[in-house]
C-alpha positions in Angstrom: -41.7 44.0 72.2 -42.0 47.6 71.2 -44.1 48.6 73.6 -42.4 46.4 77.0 -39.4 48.2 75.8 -40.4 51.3 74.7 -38.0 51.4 71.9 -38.4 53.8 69.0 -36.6 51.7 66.8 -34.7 48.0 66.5 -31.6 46.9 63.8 -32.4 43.7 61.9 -29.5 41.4 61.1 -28.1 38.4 59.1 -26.4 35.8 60.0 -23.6 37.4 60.5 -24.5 40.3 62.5 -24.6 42.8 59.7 -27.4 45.6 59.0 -29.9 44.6 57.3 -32.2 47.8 58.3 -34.0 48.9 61.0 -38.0 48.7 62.4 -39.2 51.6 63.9 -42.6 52.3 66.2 -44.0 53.9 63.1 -44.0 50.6 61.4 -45.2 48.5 64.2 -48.3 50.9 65.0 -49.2 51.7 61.4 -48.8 46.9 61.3 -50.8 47.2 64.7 -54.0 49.3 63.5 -54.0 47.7 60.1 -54.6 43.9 62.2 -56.5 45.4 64.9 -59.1 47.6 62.0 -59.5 44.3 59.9 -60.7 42.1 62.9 -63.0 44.5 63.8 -64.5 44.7 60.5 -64.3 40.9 59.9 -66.5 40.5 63.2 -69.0 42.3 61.1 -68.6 39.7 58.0 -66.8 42.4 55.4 -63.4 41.3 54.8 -60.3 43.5 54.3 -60.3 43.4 50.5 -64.0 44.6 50.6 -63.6 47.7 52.4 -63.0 50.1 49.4 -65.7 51.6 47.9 -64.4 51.1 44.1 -64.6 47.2 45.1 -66.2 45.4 42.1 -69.8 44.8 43.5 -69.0 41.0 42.8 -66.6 40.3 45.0 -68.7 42.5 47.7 -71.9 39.9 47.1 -69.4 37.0 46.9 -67.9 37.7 50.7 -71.0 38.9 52.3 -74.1 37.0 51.1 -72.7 34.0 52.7 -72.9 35.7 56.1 -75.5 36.8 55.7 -77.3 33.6 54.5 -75.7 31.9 57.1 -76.9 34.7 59.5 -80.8 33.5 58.2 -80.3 30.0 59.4 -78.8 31.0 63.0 -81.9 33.6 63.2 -84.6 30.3 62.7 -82.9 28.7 65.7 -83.2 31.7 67.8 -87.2 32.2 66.9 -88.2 28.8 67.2 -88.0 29.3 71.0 -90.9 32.0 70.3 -92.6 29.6 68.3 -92.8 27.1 71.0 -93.9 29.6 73.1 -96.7 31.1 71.3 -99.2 30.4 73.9 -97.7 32.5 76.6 -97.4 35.4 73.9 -101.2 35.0 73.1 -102.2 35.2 76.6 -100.2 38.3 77.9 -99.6 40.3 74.7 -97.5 42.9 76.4 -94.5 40.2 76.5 -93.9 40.6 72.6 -93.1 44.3 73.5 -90.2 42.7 76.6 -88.2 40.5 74.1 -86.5 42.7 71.4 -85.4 45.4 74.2 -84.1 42.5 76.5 -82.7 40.6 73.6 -81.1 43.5 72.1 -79.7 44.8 75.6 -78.2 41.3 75.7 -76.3 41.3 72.2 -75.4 45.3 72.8 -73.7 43.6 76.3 -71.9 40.9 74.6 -70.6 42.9 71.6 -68.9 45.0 74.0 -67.2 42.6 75.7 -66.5 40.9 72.2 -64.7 43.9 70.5 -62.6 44.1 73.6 -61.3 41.1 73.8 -61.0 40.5 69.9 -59.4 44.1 69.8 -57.0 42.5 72.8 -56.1 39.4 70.6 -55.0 41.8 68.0 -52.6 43.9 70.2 -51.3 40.9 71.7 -52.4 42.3 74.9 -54.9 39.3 75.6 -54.0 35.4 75.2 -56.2 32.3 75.5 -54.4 31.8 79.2 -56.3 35.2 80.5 -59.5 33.6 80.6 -60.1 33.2 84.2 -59.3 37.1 84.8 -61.3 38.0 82.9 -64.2 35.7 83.3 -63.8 37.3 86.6 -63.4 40.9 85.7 -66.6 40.0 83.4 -68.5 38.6 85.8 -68.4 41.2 88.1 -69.1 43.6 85.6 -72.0 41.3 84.6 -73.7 41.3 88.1 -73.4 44.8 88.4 -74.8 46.3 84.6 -77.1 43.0 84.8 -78.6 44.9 88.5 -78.9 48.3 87.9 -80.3 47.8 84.0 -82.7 44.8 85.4 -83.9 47.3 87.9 -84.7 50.0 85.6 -86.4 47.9 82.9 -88.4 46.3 86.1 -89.4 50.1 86.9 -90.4 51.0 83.6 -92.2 47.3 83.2 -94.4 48.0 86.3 -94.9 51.9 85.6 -96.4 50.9 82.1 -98.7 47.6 83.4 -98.9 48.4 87.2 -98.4 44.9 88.1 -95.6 44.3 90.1 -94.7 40.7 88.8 -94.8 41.8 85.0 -92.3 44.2 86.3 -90.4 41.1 88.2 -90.2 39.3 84.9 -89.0 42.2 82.7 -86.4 42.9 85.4 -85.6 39.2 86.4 -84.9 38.3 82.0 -82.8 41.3 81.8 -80.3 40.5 84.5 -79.8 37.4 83.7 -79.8 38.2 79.9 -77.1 41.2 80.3 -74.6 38.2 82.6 -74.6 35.8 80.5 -74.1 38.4 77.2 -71.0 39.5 79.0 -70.0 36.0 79.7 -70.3 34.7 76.4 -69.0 37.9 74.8 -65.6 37.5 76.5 -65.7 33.7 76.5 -66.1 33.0 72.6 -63.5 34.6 70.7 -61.0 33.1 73.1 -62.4 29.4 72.9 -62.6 29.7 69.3 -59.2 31.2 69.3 -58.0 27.8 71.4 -59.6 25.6 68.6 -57.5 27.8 66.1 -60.3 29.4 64.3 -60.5 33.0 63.5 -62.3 34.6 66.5 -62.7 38.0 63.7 -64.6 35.9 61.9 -66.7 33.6 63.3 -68.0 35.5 66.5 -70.5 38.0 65.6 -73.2 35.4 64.4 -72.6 33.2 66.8 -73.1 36.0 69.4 -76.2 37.2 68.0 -77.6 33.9 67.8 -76.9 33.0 71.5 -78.0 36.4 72.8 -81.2 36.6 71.0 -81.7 32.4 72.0 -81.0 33.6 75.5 -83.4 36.6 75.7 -86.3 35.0 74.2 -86.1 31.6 76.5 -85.9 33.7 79.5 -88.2 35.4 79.0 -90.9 33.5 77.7 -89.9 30.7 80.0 -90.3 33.4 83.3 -93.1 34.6 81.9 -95.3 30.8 81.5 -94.1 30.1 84.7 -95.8 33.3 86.2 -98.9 33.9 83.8 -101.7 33.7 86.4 -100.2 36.9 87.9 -98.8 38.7 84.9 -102.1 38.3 82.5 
């Protein structure tokens, strides 16, 4: 309201139209940050009442551990795609070296998108009803980064093997890694913010999770697919 208006300052009233006091910018920005700071943190698993360093180191354990726990059981799902496909990274070795820089491209993608929109939910800037613009907006953005980084990992892929189709698979997995990072980075904090649960909260394991899932099965899965040529 503040800033459609551009007010410095609004009365507040009783019933019966007398001054109660006023709200000025100051109060709404210093309200603003305060919100916007603690999602941002939250995304991270530390909660508001953690951030001070004279916390008691209980009640730092008590809100993080969980996360962290929790984080332990979403990283076994992501692996267990490697597990499955242990064969491929016996037979071309080099593959091990493709995942963690495609994987972590991906989450680095998505927690950008992520902070943007959470950091939108906070200002009131973004609601759940934006979510076809910027699915678009994201997309776009998607199939351009997803390009121009898939074609430089590609280079580098080929430059270090000299085999144009390992370079095809390092390029090919981080494309389609780096579009659907974006796409899920935008995409979850508003769906969990439809269901009513705290977006702050819940996002940046689930994010991780997917990203790493994503990254690994693309990879892996490209790379069976071509291994006569790649080896």
């Amino acid at each position: 309201f503040f800033q459609k208006y551009n007010f410095l300052a609004i009365p507040v009233v009783d019933e019966k139209n007398c001054l109660l006091g006023i709200i000025t910018a100051d109060d709404v920005s210093r309200a603003v940050r305060q919100e916007a700071t603690e999602d941002l943190i939250r995304i991270t698993g530390i909660s508001s009442d953690d951030l001070s360093i004279d916390a008691p180191v209980s009640l730092s354990v008590k809100k993080r551990l969980p996360w962290l726990m929790f984080n332990i059981l979403l990283n076994v799902i992501a692996v267990s795609v490697v597990a499955i496909y242990q064969g491929t990274i016996q037979a071309v070795v080099a593959i091990a070296v493709l995942m963690p820089i495609i994987s972590d491209m991906g989450g680095n993608t998505g927690f950008q998108g992520l902070s943007l929109v959470i950091r939108g939910l906070a200002l009131g800037k973004i609601s759940v009803k934006d979510f076809w613009k910027i699915f678009k907006r994201q997309s776009l953005l998607g199939l351009i980064m997803g390009t121009v980084l898939g074609l430089e990992v590609a280079l580098l892929a080929y430059l270090w093997k000299w085999n144009p189709y390992f370079g095809l698979v390092a390029g090919v997995a981080m494309f389609l890694n780096i579009y659907i990072a974006g796409i899920v980075g935008v995409s979850l904090p508003l769906f969990l913010k439809s269901i009513k649960v705290d977006p702050a909260i819940a996002t940046g394991p689930l994010l991780t999770t997917i990203t790493d899932l994503t990254g690994f099965f693309i990879t892996l899965s490209l790379a069976t697919q071509m291994i006569d040529l790649i080896k």
